[in-house]
C-alpha positions in Angstrom: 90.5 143.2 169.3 91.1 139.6 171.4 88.7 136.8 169.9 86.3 135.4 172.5 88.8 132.1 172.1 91.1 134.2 174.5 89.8 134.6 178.3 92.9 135.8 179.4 92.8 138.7 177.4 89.5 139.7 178.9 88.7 142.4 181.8 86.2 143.4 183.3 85.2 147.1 184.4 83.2 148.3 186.8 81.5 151.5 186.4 78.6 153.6 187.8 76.4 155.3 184.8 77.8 158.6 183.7 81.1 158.1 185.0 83.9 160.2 183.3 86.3 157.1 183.5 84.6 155.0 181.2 85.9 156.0 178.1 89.5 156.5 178.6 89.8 153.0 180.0 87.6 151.5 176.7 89.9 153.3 174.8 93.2 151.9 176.3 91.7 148.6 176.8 91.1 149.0 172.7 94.7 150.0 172.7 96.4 147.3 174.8 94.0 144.7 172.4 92.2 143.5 176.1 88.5 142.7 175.6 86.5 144.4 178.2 83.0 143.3 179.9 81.4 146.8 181.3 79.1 146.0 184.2 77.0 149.1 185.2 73.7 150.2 186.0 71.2 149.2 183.6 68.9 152.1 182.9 71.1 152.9 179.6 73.0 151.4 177.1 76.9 150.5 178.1 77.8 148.5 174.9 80.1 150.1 173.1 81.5 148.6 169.8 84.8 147.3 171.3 82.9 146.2 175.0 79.9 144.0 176.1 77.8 145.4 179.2 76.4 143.5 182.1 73.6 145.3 184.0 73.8 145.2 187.5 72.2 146.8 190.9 74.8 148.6 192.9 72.2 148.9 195.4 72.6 145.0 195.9 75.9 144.2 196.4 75.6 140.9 197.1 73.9 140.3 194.3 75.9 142.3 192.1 79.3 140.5 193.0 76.6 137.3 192.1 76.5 138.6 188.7 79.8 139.5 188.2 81.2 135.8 189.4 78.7 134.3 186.9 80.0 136.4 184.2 83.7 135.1 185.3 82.8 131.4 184.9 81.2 132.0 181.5 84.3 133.3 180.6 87.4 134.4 182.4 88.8 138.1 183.5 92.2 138.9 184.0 91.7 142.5 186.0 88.5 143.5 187.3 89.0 147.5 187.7 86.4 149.6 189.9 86.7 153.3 188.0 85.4 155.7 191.3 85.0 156.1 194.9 81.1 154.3 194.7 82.6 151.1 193.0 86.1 150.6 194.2 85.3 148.1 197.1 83.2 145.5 194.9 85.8 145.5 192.4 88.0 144.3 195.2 85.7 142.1 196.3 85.2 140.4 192.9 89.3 140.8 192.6 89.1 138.6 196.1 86.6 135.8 195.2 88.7 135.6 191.4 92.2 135.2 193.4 93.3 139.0 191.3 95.6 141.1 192.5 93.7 143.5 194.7 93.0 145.9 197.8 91.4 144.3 201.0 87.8 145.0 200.8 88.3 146.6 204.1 90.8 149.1 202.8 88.8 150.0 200.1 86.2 150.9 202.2 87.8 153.2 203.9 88.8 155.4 200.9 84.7 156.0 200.4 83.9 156.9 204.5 85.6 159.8 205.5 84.8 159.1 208.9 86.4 156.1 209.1 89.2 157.2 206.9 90.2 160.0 209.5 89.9 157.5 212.3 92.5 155.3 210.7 94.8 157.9 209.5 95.0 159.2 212.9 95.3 156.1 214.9 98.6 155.6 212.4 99.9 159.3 212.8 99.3 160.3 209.5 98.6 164.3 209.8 94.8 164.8 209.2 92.6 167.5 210.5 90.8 167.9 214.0 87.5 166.4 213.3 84.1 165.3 214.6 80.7 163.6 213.0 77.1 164.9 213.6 73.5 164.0 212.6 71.8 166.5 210.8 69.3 165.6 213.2 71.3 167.1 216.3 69.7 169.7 218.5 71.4 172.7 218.2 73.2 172.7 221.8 74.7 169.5 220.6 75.9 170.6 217.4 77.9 173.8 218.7 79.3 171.9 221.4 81.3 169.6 218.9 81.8 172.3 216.3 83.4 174.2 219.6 85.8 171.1 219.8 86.6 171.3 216.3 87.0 175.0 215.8 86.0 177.6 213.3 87.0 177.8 210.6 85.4 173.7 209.7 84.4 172.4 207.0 81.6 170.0 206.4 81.8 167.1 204.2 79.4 164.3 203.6 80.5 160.5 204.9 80.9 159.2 201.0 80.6 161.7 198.1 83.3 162.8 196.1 84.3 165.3 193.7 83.9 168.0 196.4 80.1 167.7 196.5 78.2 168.9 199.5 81.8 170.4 200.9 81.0 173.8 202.6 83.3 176.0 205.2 81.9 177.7 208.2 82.7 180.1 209.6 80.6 180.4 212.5 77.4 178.8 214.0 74.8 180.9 212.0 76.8 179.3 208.7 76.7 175.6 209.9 73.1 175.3 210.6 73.2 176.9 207.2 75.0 174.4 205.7 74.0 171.4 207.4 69.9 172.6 206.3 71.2 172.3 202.8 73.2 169.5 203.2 70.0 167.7 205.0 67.9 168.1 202.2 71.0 167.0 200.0 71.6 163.9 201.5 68.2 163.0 201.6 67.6 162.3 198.1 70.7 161.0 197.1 71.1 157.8 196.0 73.3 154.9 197.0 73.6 156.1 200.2 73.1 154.3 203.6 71.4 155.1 206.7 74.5 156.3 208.4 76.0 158.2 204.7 72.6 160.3 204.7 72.3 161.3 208.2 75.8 162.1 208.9 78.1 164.6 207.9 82.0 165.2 209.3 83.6 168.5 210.9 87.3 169.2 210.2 89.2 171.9 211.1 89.8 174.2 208.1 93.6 173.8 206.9 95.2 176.7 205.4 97.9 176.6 203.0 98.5 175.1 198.9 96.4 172.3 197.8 98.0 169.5 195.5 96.4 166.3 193.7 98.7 163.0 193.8 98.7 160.3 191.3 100.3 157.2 191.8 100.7 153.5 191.5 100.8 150.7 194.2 102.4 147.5 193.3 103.4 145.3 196.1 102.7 147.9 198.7 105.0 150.3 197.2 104.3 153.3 196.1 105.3 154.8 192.6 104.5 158.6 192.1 103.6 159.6 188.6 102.4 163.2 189.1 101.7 165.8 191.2 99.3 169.1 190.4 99.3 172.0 191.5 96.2 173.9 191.8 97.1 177.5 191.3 93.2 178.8 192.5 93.0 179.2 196.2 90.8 176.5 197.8 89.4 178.5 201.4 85.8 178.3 200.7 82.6 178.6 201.0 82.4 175.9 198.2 85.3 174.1 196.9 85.2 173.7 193.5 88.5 172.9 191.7 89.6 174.8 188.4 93.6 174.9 187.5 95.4 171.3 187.8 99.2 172.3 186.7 101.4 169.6 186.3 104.9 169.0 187.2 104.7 170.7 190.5 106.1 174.1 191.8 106.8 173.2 195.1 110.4 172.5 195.9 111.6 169.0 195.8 111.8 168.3 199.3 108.4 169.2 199.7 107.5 167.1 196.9 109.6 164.2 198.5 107.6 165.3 201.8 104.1 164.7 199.8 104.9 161.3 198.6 106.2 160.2 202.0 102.8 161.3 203.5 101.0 159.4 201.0 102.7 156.6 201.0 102.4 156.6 204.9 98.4 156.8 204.7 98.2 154.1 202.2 99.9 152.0 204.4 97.4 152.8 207.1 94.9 151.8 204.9 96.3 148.8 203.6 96.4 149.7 199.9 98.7 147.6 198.5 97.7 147.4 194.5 96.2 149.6 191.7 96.1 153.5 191.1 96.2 156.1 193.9 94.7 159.5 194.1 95.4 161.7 196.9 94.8 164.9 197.9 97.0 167.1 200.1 97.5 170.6 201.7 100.7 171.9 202.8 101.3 174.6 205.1 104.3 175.5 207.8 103.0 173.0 209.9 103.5 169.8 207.0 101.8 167.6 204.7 98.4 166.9 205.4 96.1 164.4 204.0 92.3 165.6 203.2 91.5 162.9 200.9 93.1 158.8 199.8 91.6 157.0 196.7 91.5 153.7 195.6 91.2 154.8 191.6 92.7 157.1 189.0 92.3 161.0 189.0 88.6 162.0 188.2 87.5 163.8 185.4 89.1 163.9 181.8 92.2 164.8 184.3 94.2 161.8 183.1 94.7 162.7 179.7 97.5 165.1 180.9 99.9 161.9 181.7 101.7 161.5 178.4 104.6 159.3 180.0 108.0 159.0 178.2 107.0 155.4 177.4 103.9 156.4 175.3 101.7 154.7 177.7 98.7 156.2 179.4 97.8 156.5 182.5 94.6 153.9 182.1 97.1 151.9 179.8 99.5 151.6 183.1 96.4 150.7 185.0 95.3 147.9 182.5 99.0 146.8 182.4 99.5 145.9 185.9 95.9 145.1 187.1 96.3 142.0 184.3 99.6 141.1 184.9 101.6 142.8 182.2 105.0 142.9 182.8 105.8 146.8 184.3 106.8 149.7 182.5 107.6 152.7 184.7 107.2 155.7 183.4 110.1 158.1 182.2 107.9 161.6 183.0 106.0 163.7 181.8 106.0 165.4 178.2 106.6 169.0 179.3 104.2 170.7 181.5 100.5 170.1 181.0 97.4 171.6 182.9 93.2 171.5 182.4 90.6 174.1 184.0 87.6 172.0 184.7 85.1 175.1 183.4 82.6 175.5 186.7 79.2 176.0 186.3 78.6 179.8 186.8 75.1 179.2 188.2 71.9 177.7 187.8 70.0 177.1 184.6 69.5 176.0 181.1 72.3 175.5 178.6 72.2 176.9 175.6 75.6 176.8 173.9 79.5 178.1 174.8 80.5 180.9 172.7 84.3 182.0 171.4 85.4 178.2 171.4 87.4 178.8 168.7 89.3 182.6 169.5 89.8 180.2 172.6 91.6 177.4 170.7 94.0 180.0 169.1 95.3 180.8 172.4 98.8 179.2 172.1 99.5 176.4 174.1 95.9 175.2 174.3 95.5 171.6 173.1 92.0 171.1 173.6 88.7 172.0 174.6 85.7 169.5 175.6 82.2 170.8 176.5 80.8 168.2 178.3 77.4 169.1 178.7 74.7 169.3 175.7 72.3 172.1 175.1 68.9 172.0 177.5 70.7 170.3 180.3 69.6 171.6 183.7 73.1 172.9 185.2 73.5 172.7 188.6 76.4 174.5 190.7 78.2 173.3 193.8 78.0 172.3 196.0 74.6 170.1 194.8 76.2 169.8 191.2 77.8 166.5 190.3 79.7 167.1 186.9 81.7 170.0 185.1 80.7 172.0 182.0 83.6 170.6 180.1 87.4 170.8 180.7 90.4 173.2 178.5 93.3 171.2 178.1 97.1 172.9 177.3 100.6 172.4 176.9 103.6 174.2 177.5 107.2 174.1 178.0 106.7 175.1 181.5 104.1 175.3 184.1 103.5 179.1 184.4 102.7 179.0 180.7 100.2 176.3 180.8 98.6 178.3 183.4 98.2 181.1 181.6 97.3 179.9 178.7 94.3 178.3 180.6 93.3 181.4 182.0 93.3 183.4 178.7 91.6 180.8 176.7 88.3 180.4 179.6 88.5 184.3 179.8 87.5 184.0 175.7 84.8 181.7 176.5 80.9 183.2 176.8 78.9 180.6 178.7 74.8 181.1 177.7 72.7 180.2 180.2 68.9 180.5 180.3 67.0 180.6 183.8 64.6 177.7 184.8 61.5 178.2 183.3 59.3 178.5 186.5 54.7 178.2 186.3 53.2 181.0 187.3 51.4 180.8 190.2 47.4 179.8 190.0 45.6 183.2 190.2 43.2 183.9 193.5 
């Protein structure tokens, strides 16, 4: 662990409460020997043994980047790393004001408003969706008229959530009032949002075909792919929750080579020019098409699957060239590797998850990681925000992996108690 003598060896990390991402990058921070300064939101503790915390408002940006440039001049950084979507444009921001390598501000921000981000994409010729915004205030005239334009089957998607929250396909008009009433009452209470993030929500012509995440690195501008993932579980709807990430890829290589060229066409169009990249793509007859860009690593636990050749993590690679480390690229991946994200079956209580350890003995199955603790309230998508827990495997190839993540959650027995609910006050 760096002394306080030794500012260079010093980052900070920015991080909204509850974040996944957290502990991986303390952990490889601990690993690389880089001190880290954790600035979050300050309605719990963020110290950790090997990191300070500085309490700030995200709702105040101004004065958050305030705090974060005092914090510099009482003692140095030499990264400043935003960890998700809600945090990725101040951490550029403080990157700017601390002359760090870093995205434009402007850039960021477009990898957190899908509106804008489809504007941009398509202005550049990057292959994205029809699409259209509405108010969930629109009459009902109005909002058929531009659902008409964009077409059934759409799919609604709030400005500036992530992690496939509030997404919902439509089939028809009767379905998106439907969704837009939920996504109305959604919006309203959530927090961090602006005016224009809670009273807007984007149509986009439904895509057919394979979904795939993308991780890569941007140094210089260029793009360095690390990984691609299938997900084996078609993604057509009504919710979109994601399950199977299989890594290396099926898809033949010139698709693959097709992927990163799209990719590295929409970061461009962007201006992403530094740090992780994680993308999300469809492919069908018709090409590569872009449904989401971000400024930050893949969400989740997911990154524990990148065992590179060089020993190196993917937060390690992160760390390394956000402070100035001299590069390793990675030699690939260990094998195959692959994690089911367990959904939440419905509403409720937890209690506990059952046959945890027939579903360890499943061969192949590396680990398993309930999340959430017993009397949590779940809540399903698309409202829910988190994942029970994750199954993590390993094989010698991907079909394996797959299966032995299917076999291992079919061994699982999720208890689940309903909401305890008053009785209602007798006449």
């Amino acid at each position: 662990m760096p002394s306080p003598s030794e500012p260079h060896r010093r980052v900070l990390l920015i991080a909204p409460h509850g974040s996944y991402r957290t502990g991986p990058f303390l952990r490889a921070a601990r690993e690389l020997g880089l001190a880290v300064l954790v600035a979050s939101r300050g309605e719990h503790s963020i110290v950790a043994s090997y990191a300070e915390g500085l309490h700030i408002d995200f709702a105040d940006r101004d004065a958050a980047l305030a705090r974060i440039l005092a914090a510099a001049r009482a003692q140095p950084f030499c990264a400043v790393i935003g960890t998700d979507d809600s945090v990725v444009e101040l951490a550029s921001r403080a990157s700017a004001a601390l002359d760090l390598p870093h995205n434009p501000a402007s850039a960021t921000r477009l990898t957190r408003r899908k509106d804008q981000a489809r504007i941009c994409l398509h202005e550049a010729g990057v292959r994205v969706p029809v699409f259209a915004t509405v108010s969930v205030a629109d009459d009902v005239a109005t909002l058929e008229q531009v659902a008409g334009t964009v077409g059934f089957p759409l799919v609604m998607k709030p400005l500036a959530l992530s992690a496939s929250r509030g997404v919902m396909r439509a089939d028809n008009t009767d379905e998106l009032h439907a969704g837009l009433a939920r996504l109305r009452a959604m919006l309203g209470c959530e927090p961090g949002l602006d005016e224009t993030e809670r009273t807007t929500v984007l149509l986009e012509r439904f895509v057919p075909g394979v979904e795939v995440a993308v991780e890569a690195m941007l140094q210089d501008g260029h793009l360095q792919l690390l990984a691609i993932f299938d997900k084996p579980d078609p993604l057509d709807g009504p919710f979109f929750e994601e399950t199977l990430y299989v890594t290396p890829s099926r898809l033949p290589a010139q698709t693959v080579a097709a992927i990163e060229q799209e990719v590295a066409a929409a970061c461009a169009a962007f201006g992403l020019r530094e740090g992780p990249v994680h993308a999300e793509c469809r492919v069908n007859q018709a090409g590569v098409w872009i449904i989401e860009l971000a400024a930050r690593t893949i969400g989740g636990l997911c990154g524990r699957l990148l065992r590179f050749g060089t020993g190196h993590t993917l937060e390690q690679l992160v760390l390394r060239h956000a402070s100035g480390a001299p590069a390793i690229a990675p030699a690939g991946l260990d094998g195959a590797a692959g994690v089911m994200m367990i959904p939440i079956p419905r509403a409720g209580v937890f209690k506990r998850v059952e046959g945890i350890l027939e579903a360890r003995r499943v061969p192949g199955i590396d680990d398993i990681d309930i999340q959430i603790r017993e009397g949590h309230e779940l809540v399903p998508l698309p409202e829910g925000a988190s994942y029970l827990g994750f199954i993590f495997a390993r094989a010698e190839t991907p079909a394996a992996v797959e299966a032995a993540l299917r076999e291992a959650h079919a061994r699982l027995r999720i208890v689940i108690t309903p909401l305890w609910k008053p009785l209602a006050a007798s006449a």
